[in-house]
N, C-alpha and C positions, 0 to 999 in steps of 0.2 A: 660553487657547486661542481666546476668543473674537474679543481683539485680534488677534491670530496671525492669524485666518479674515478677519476687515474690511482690514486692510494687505494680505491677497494679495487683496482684491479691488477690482484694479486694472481690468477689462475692461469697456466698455459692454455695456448689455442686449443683446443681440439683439434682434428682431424678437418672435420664439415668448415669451423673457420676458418683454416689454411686454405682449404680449399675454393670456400669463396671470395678471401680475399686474393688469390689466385687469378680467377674467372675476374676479379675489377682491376687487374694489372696489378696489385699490390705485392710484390716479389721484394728479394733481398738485392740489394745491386752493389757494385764498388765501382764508382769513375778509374778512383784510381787504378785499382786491377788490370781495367780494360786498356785501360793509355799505360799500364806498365806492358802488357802483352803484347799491344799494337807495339812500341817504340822496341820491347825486344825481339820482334819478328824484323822491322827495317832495320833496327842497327846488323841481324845477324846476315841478313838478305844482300844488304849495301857492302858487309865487311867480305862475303865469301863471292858475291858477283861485280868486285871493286874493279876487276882489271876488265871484265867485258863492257859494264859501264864506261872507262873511260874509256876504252879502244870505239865507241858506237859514237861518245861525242863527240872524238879528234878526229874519225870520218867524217860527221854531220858538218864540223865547222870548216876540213877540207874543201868537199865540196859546197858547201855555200860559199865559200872565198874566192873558189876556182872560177871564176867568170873571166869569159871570153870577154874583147872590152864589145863585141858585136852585142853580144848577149847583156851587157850592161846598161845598154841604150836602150831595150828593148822593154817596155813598160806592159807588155801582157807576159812577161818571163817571172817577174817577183814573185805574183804568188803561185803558180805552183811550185817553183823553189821552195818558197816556205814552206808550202806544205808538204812536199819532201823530203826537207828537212825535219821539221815537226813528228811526220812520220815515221822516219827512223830513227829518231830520240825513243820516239813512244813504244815502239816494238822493245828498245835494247832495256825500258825502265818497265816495261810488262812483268817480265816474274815480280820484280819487288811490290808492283800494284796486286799482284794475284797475294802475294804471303799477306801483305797488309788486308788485304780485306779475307782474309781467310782468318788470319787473326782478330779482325772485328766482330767477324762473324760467332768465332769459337768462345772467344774471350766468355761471354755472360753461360756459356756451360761452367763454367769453374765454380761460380754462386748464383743461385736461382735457378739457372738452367733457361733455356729459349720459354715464351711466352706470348702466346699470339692471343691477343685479344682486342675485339673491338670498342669496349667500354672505356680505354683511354682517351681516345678519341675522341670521344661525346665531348660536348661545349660544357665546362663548368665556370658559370658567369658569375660564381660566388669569388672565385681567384680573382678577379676584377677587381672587387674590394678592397679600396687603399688602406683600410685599416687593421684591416686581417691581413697584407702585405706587410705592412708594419710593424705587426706580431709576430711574422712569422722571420722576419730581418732580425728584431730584438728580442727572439727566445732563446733558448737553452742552445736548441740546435743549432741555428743560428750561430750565435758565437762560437759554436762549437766547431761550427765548417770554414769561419774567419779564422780560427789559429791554427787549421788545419792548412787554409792555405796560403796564411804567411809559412809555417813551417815547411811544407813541402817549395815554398817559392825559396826561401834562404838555403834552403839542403842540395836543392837544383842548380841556383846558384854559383852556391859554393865549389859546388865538384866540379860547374860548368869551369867558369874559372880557372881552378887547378888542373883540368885536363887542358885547357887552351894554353895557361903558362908551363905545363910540360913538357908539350907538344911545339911550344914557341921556336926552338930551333928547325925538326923539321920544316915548318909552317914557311919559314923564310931563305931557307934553302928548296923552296919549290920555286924557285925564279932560275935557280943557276942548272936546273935539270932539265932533261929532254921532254919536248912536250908529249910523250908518251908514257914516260916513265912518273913527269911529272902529275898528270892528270891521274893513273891510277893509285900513284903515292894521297893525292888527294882525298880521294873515296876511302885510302882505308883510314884516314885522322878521321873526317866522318864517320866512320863505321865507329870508330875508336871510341870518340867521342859522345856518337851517341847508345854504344854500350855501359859508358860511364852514369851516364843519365838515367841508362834505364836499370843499373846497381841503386840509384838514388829512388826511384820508383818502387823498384821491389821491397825495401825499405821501409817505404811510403804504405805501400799495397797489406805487406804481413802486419801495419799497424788499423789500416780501413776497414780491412773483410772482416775481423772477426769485431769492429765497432757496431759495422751493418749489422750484421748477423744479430748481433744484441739488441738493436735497436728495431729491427723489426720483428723479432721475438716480444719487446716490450711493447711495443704497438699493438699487433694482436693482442696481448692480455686477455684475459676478459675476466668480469665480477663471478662471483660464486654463486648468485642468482641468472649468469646467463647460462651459463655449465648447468644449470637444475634446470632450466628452463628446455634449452638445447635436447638434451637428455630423454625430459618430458616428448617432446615435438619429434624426436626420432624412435624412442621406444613405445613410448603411447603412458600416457598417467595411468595410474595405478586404479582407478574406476575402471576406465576403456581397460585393461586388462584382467580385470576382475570378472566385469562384465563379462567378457571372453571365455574367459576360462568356465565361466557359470551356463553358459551354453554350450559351450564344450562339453559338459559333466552332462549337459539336458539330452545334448544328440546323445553320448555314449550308453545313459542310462537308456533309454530310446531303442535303440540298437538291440541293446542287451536284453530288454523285454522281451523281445522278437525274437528273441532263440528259446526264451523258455519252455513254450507248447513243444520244441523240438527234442527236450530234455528227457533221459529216461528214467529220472528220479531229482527230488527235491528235498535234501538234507534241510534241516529246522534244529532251534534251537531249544525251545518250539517256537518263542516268538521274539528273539531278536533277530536272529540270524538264519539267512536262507541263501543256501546253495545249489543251482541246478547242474548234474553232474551227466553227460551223454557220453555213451560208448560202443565204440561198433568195431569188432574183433578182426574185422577184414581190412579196416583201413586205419586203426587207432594202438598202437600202442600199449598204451593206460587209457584211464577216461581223462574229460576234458572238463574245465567249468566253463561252462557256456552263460552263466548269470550267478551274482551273487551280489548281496547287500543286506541290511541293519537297519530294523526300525521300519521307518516309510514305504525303505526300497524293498523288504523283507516280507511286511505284508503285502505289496503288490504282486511279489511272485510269488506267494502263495495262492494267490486269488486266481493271479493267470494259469497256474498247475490242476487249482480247483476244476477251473473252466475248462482247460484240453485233458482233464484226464489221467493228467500225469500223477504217478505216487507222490504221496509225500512222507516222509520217513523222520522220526523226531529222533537225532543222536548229537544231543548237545556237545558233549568234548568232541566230535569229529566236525559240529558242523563250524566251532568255533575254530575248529585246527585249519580245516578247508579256510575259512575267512579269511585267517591273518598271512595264510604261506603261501599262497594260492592267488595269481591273478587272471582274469578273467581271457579264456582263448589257452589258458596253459594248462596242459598235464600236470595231473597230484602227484606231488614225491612220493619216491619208494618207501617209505616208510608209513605211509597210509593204505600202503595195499590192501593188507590184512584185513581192515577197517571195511572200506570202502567196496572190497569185494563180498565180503558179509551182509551190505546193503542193498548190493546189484543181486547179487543170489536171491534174496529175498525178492525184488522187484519179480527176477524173472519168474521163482515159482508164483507169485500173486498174480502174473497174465496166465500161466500156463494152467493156474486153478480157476482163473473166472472163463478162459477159453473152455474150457472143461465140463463147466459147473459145477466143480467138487469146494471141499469147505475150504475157505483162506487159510494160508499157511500164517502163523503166530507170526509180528513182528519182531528183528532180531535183537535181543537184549547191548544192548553199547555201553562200554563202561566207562 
């Protein structure tokens, strides 16, 4: 079942699954990277501060040797000797401690990047399991990280080796040199050597990172049912959006209702389509639709126009034209002027004749 579940997961993470495996410490990492980093920061550290290094410990061992024989007898003198000594060791080996841990520190910015979380931490008492131990020795990966580290152990090695038998003449001509000259000749075969090592790292490192990288890309995976699923739980299913959108349309119709008694004419079709059109010459324009809809919504705002009073004017091809070009809060195109002002005219002589009480003026013919 288990293979069954890894073969269907064929789909890159998402975003949301990065992110929480993220938040559970589940990052990309490379050992090696980080120990190529670290050893190229000390070899560069030890090779360019070789000569202060040894000039700090041919003082240290000066004076530690220089005793007075008074002072040699003297059993409360040893340790702080020592630890005067100790201590000016420690000062002259300080920068190379700062570069080294500046480098440890830096190193996991190159893959992953920093990640502070406390959910590693948690106690997981399943890793207890000697038999899931066992699985986890003789898996894929597993084997995978045993020839990883026979390989990087024989490549290490090897170079170690050849830099030491290269270096083999100097190495033994440091007995016939001054101990000055001698000790900082020292530091730089070290340096030397372990910039060899860490050629052998870097190596090591451009073959790791982009294994990680892969491998914890293949871990996230996820099935095509959790991508749907995922999907679902962040946009919302297609119901819950439905639903939404259907009270959406209830408020808006709602809304629009409520402007119709404020309408100064109600184009018709006569009975699919109803448009309520209001216009006021000091602050509009053109006019405006203020309500429009088909059928259900079509009789309701005719009934509402019945009720406050408002005309209603039957001009099928205009009221169909207003319907489909026309959304509700926007001005009628210029191309319906002509139209539309023919209908307004009308309205106004129909107040200005019942203001009156003279006889209605004919409705306007609409072609």
């Amino acid at each position: 079942m288990a293979e069954h579940d890894q073969q269907e997961r064929t789909e890159r993470a998402t975003p949301k699954r990065a992110q929480e495996a993220r938040r559970d410490g589940q990052v990309a990492r490379s050992q090696e990277l980080s120990a190529c980093v670290v050893l190229v920061a000390a070899s560069t550290a030890i090779t360019l501060l070789g000569g202060h290094l040894g000039t700090a410990v041919l003082d240290a061992l000066r004076h530690g040797l220089a005793i007075a024989p008074a002072e040699a007898l003297d059993e409360t003198r040893m340790v702080p000797a020592l630890s005067s000594a100790l201590l000016e060791v420690g000062l002259a080996c300080l920068p190379v401690f700062v570069i080294v841990v500046l480098a440890a520190l830096l190193a996991p910015l190159a893959i992953g990047g920093w990640n502070f979380t406390t959910k590693a931490l948690q106690p997981q008492f399943g890793r207890l399991n000697p038999l899931k131990g066992m699985q986890r020795i003789f898996s894929v990966r597993g084997l995978v990280e045993l020839c990883k580290a026979f390989a990087k152990f024989g490549l290490v090695a090897t170079l170690a080796v050849w830099s030491l038998w290269r270096s083999a003449p100097q190495l033994l001509g440091l007995g016939a040199q001054p101990t000055e000259v001698a000790i900082a000749a020292a530091f730089g075969l070290v340096g030397t050597t372990l910039i060899v090592l860490a050629a052998a790292l870097v190596l090591i490192a451009g073959v790791d990172v982009p294994y990680q990288l892969w491998r914890h890309a293949r871990e996230l995976r996820m099935t095509r049912d959790q991508v749907k699923r995922e999907y679902r739980e962040s946009d919302g299913s297609p119901e819950v959006k439905g639903r939404i959108r259907q009270i959406q349309q209830t408020l808006a119709q709602g809304r629009m209702l409520q402007d119709v008694p404020t309408a100064d004419v109600v184009v018709t079709n006569p009975t699919h389509y109803a448009v309520a059109l209001r216009y006021d010459d000091s602050r509009m324009r053109a006019p405006v639709v203020v309500a429009k809809g088909a059928d259900l919504i079509a009789a309701r705002i005719r009934e509402l126009a019945a009720e406050h009073a408002v005309p209603i004017v039957e001009a099928p091809p205009l009221a169909r034209a207003l319907h489909r070009s026309v959304e509700i809060g926007s001005e009628i195109p210029a191309a319906l002027y002509a139209a539309v002002a023919q209908v307004l005219t009308y309205v106004f002589q129909l107040r200005a004749a019942r203001d009156a009480g003279t006889a209605l003026p004919p409705p306007p013919r609409m072609n």
